[in-house]
mmCIF file of the N, C-alpha and C atoms, coordinates in Angstrom:
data_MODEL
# 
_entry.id   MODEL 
# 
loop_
_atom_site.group_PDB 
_atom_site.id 
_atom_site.type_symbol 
_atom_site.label_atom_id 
_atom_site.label_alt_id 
_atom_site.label_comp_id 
_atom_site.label_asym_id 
_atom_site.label_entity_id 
_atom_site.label_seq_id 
_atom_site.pdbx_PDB_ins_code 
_atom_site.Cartn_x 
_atom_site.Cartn_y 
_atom_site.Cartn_z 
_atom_site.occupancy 
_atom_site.B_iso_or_equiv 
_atom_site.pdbx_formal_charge 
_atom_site.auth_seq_id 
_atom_site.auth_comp_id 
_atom_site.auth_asym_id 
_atom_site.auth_atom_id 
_atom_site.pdbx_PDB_model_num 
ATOM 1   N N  . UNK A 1 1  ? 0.844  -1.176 0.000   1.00 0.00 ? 1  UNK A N  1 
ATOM 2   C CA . UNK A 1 1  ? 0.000  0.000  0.000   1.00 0.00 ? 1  UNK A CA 1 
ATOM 3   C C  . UNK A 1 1  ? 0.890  1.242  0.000   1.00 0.00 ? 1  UNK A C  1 
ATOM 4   N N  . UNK A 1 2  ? 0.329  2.424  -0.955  1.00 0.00 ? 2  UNK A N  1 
ATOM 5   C CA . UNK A 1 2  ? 1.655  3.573  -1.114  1.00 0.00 ? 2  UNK A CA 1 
ATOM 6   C C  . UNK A 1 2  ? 0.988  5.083  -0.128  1.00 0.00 ? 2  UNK A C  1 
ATOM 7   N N  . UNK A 1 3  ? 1.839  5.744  0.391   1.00 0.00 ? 3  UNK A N  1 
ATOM 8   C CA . UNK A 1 3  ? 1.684  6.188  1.353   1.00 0.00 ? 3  UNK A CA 1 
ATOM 9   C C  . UNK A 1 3  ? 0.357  6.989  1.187   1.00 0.00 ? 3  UNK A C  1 
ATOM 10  N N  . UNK A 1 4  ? 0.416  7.808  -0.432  1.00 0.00 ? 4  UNK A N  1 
ATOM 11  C CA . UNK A 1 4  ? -0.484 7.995  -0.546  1.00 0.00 ? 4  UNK A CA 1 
ATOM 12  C C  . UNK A 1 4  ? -2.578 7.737  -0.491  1.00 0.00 ? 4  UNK A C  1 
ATOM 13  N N  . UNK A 1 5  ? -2.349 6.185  -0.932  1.00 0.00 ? 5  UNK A N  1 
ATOM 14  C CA . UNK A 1 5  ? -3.767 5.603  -0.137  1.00 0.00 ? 5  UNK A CA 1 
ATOM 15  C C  . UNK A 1 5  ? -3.702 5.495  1.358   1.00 0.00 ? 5  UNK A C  1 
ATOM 16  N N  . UNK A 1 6  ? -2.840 5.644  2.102   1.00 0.00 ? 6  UNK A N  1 
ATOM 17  C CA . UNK A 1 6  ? -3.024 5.769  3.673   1.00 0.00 ? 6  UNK A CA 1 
ATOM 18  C C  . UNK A 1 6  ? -3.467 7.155  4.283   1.00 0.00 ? 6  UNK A C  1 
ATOM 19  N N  . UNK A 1 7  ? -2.896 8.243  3.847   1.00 0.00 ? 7  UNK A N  1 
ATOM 20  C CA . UNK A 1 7  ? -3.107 9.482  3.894   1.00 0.00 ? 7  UNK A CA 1 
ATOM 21  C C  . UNK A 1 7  ? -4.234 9.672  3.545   1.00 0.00 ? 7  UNK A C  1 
ATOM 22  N N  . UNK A 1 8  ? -5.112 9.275  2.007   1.00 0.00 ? 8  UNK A N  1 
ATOM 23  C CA . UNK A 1 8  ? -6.514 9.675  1.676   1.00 0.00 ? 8  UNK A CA 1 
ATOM 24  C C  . UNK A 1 8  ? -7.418 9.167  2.465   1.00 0.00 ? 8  UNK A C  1 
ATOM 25  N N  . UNK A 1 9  ? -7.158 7.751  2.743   1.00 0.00 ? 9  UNK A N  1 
ATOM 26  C CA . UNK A 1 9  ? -8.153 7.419  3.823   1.00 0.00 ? 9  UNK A CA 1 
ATOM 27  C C  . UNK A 1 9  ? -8.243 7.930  5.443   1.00 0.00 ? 9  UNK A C  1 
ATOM 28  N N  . UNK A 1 10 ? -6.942 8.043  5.855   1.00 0.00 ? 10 UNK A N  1 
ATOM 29  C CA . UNK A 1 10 ? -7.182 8.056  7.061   1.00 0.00 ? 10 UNK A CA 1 
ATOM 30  C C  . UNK A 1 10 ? -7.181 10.087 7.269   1.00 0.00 ? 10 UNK A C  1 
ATOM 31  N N  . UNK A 1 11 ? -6.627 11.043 6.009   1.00 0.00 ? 11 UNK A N  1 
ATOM 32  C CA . UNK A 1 11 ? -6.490 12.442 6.434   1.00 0.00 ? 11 UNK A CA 1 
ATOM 33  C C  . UNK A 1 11 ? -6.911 12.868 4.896   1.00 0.00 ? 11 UNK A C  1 
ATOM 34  N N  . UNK A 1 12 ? -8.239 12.855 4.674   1.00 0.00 ? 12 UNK A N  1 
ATOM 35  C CA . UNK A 1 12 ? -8.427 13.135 3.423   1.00 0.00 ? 12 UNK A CA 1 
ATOM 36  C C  . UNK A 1 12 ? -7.989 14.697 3.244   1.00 0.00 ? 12 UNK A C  1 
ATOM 37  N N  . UNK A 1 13 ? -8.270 15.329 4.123   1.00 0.00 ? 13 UNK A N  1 
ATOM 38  C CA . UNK A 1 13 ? -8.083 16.667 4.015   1.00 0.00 ? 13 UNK A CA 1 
ATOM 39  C C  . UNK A 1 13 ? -5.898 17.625 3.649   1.00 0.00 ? 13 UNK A C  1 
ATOM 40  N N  . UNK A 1 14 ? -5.805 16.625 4.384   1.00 0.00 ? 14 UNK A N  1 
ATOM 41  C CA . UNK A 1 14 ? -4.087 16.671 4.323   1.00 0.00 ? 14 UNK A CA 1 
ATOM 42  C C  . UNK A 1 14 ? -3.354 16.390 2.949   1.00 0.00 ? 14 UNK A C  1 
ATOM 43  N N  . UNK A 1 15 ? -4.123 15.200 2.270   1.00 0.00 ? 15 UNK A N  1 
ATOM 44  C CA . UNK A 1 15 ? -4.462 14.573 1.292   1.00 0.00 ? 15 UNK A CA 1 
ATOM 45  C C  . UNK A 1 15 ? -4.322 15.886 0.123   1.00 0.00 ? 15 UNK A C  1 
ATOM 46  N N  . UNK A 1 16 ? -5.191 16.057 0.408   1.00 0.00 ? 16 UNK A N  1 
ATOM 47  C CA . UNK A 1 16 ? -5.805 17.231 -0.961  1.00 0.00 ? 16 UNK A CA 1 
ATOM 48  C C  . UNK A 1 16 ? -4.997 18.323 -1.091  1.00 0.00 ? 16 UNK A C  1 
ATOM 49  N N  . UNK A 1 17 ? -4.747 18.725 0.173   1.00 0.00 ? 17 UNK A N  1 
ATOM 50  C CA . UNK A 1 17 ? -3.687 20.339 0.494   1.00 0.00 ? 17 UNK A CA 1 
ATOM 51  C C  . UNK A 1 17 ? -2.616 19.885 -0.183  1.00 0.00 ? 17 UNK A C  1 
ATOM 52  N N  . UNK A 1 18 ? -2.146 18.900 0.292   1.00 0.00 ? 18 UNK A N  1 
ATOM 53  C CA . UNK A 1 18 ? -0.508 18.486 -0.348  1.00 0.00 ? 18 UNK A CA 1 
ATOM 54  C C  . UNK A 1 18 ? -0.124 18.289 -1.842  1.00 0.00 ? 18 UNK A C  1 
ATOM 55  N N  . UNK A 1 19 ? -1.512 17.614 -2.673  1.00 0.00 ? 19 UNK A N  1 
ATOM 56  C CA . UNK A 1 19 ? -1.738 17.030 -3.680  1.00 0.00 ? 19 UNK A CA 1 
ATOM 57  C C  . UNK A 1 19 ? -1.782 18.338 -4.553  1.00 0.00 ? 19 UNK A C  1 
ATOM 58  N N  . UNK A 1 20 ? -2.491 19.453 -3.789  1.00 0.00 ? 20 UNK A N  1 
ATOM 59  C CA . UNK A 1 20 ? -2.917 20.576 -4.819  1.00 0.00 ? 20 UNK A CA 1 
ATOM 60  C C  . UNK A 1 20 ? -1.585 21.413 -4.721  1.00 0.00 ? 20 UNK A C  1 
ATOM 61  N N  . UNK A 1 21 ? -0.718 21.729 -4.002  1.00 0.00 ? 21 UNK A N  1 
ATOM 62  C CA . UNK A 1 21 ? 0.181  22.490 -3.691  1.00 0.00 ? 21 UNK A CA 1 
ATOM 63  C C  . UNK A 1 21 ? 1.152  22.054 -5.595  1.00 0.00 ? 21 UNK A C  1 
ATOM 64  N N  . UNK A 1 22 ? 1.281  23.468 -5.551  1.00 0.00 ? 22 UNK A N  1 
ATOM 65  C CA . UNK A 1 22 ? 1.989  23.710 -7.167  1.00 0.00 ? 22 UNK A CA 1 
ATOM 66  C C  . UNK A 1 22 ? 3.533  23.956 -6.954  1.00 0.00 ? 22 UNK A C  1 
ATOM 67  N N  . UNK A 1 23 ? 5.013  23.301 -7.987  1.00 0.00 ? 23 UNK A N  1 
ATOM 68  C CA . UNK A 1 23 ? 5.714  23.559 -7.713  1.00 0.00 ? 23 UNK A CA 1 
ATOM 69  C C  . UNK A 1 23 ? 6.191  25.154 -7.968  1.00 0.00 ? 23 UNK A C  1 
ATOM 70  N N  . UNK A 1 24 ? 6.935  26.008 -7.321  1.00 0.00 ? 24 UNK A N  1 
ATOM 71  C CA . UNK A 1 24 ? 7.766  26.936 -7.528  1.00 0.00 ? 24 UNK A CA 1 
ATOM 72  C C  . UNK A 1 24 ? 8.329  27.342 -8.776  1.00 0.00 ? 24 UNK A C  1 
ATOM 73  N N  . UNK A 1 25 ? 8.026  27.874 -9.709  1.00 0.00 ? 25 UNK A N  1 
ATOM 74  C CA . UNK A 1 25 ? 8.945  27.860 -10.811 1.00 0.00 ? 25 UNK A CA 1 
ATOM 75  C C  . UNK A 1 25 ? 9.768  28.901 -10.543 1.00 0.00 ? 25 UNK A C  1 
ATOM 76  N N  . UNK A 1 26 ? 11.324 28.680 -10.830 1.00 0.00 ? 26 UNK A N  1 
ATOM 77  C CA . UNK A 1 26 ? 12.187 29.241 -11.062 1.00 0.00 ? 26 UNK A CA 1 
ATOM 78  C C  . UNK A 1 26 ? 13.206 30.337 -12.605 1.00 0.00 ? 26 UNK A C  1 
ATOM 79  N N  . UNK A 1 27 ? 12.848 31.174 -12.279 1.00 0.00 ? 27 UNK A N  1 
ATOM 80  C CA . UNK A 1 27 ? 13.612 31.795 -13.263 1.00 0.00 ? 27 UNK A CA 1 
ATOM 81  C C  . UNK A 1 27 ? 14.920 32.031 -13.858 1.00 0.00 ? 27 UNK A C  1 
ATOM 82  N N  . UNK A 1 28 ? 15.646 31.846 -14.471 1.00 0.00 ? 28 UNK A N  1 
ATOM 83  C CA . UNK A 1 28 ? 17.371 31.539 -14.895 1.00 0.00 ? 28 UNK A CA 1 
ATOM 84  C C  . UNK A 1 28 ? 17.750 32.456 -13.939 1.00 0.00 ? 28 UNK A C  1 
ATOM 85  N N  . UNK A 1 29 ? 17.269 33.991 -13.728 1.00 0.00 ? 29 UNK A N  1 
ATOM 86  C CA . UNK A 1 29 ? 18.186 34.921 -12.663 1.00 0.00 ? 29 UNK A CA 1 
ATOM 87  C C  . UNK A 1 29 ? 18.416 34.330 -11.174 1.00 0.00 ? 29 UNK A C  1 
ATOM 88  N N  . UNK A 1 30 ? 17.069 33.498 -10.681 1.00 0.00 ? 30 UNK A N  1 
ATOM 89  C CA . UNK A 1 30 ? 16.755 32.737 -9.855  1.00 0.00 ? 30 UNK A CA 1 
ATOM 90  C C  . UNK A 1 30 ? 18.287 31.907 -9.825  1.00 0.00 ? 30 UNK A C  1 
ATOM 91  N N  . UNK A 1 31 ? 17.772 31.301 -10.661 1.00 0.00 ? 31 UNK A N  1 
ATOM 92  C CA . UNK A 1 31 ? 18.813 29.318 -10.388 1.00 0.00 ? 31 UNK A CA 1 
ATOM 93  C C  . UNK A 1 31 ? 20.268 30.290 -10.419 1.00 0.00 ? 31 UNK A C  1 
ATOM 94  N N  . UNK A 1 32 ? 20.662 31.357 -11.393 1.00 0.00 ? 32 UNK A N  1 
ATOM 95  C CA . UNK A 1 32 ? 22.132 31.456 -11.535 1.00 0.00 ? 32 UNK A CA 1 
ATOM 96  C C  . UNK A 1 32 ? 22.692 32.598 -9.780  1.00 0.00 ? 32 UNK A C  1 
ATOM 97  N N  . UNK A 1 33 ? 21.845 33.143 -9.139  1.00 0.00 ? 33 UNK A N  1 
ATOM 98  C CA . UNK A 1 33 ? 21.938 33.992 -7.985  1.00 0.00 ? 33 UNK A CA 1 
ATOM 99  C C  . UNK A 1 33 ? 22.187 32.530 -6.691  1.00 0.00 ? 33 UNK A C  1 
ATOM 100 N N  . UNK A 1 34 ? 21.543 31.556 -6.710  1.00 0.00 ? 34 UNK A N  1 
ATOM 101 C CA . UNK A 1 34 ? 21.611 30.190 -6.099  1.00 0.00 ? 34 UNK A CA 1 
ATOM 102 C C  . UNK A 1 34 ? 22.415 29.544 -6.290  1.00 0.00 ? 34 UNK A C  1 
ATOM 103 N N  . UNK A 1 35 ? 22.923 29.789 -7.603  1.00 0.00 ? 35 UNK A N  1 
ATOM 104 C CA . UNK A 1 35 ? 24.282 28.474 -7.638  1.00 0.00 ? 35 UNK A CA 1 
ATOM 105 C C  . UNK A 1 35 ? 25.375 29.717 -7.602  1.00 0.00 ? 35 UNK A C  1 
ATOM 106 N N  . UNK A 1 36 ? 25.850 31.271 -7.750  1.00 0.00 ? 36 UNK A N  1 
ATOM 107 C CA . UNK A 1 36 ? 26.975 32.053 -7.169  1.00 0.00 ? 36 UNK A CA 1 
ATOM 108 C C  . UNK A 1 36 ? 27.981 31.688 -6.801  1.00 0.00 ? 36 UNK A C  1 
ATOM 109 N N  . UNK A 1 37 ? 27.125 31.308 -5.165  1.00 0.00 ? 37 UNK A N  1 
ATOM 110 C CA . UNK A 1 37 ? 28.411 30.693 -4.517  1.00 0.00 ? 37 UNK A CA 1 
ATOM 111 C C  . UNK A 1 37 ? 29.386 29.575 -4.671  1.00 0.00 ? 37 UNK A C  1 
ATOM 112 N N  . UNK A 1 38 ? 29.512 28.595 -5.744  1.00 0.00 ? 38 UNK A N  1 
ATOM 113 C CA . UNK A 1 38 ? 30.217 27.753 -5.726  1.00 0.00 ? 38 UNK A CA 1 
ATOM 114 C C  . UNK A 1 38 ? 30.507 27.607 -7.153  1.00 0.00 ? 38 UNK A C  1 
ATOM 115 N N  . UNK A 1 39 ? 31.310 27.322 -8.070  1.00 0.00 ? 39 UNK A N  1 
ATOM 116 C CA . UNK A 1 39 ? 32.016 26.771 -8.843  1.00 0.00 ? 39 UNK A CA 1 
ATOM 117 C C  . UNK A 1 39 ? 31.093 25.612 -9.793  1.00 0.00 ? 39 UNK A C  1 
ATOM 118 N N  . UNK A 1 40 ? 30.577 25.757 -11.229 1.00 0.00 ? 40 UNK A N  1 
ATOM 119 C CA . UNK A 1 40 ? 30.109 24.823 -11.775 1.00 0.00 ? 40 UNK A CA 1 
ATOM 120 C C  . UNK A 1 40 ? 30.452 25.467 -13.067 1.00 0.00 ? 40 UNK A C  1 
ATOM 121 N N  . UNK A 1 41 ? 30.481 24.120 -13.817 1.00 0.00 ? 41 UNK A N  1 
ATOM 122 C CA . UNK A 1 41 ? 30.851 23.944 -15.418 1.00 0.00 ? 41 UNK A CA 1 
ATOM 123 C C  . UNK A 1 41 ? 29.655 23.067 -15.992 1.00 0.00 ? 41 UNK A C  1 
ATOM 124 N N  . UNK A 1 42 ? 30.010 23.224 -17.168 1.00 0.00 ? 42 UNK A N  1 
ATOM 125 C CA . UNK A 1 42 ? 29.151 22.320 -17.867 1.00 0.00 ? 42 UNK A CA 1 
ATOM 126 C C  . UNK A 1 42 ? 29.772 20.882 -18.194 1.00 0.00 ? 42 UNK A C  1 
ATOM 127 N N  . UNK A 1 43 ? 29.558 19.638 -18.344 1.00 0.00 ? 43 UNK A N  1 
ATOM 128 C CA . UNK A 1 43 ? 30.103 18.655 -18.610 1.00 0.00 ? 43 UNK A CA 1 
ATOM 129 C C  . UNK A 1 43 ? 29.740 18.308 -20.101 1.00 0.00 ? 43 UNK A C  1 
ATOM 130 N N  . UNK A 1 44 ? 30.326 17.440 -20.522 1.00 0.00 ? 44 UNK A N  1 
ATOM 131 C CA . UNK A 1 44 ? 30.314 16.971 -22.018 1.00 0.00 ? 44 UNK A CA 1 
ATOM 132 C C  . UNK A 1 44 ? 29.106 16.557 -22.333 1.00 0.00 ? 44 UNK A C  1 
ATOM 133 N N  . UNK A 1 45 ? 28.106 16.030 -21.743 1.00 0.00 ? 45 UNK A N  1 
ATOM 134 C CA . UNK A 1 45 ? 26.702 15.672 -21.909 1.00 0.00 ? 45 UNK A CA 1 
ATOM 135 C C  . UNK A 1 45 ? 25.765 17.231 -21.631 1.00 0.00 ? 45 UNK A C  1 
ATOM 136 N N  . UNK A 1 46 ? 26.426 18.428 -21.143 1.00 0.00 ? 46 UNK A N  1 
ATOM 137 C CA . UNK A 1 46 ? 25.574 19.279 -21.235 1.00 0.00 ? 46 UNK A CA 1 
ATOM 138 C C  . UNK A 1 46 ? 24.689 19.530 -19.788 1.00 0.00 ? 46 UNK A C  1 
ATOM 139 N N  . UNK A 1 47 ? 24.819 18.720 -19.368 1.00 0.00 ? 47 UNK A N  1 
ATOM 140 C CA . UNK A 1 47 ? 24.288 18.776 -17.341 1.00 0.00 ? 47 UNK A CA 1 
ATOM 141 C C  . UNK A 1 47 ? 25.408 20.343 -16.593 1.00 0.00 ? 47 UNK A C  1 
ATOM 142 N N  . UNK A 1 48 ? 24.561 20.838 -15.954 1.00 0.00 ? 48 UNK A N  1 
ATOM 143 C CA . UNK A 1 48 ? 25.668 21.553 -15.118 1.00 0.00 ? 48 UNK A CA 1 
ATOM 144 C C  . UNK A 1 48 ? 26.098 20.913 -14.078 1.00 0.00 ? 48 UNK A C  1 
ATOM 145 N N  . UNK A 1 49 ? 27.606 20.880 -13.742 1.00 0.00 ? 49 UNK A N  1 
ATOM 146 C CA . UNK A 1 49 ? 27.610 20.105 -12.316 1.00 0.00 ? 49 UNK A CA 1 
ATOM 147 C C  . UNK A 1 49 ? 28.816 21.043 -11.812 1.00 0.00 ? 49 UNK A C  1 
ATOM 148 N N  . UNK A 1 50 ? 28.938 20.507 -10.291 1.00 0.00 ? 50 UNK A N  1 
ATOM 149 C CA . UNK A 1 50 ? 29.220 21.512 -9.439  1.00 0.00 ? 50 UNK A CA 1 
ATOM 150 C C  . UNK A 1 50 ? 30.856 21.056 -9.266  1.00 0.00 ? 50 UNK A C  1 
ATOM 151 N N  . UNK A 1 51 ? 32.110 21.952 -9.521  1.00 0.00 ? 51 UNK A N  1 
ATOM 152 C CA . UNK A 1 51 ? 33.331 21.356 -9.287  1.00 0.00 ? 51 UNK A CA 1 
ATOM 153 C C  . UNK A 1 51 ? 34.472 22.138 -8.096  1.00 0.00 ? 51 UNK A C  1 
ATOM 154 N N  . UNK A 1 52 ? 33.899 22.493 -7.304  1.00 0.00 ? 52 UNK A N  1 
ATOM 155 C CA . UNK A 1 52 ? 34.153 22.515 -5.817  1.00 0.00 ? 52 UNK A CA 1 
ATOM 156 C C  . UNK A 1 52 ? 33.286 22.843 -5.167  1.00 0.00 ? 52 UNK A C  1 
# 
């Protein structure tokens, strides 16, 4: 059983709040002011990753 059918039955209300909650979208000025502090490149596949 996944956590989710435990929650609807036993907190339907908790249920719904959580379910409806929308993610955050982020804007490039956003993500690039967040990553500042540390050191990232791009790798050969095109991912950013972090190198210290």
């Amino acid at each position: 059983m996944r956590i989710k059918d435990i929650l609807k039955e036993k907190q339907p209300g908790t249920y719904s709040k959580l379910h409806s909650k929308k993610e955050e979208k982020l804007t490039e000025k956003d993500i690039k002011e967040l990553m500042s502090h540390s050191a990232y490149k791009r790798s050969s596949s095109g991912a950013i990753r972090q190198v210290r």
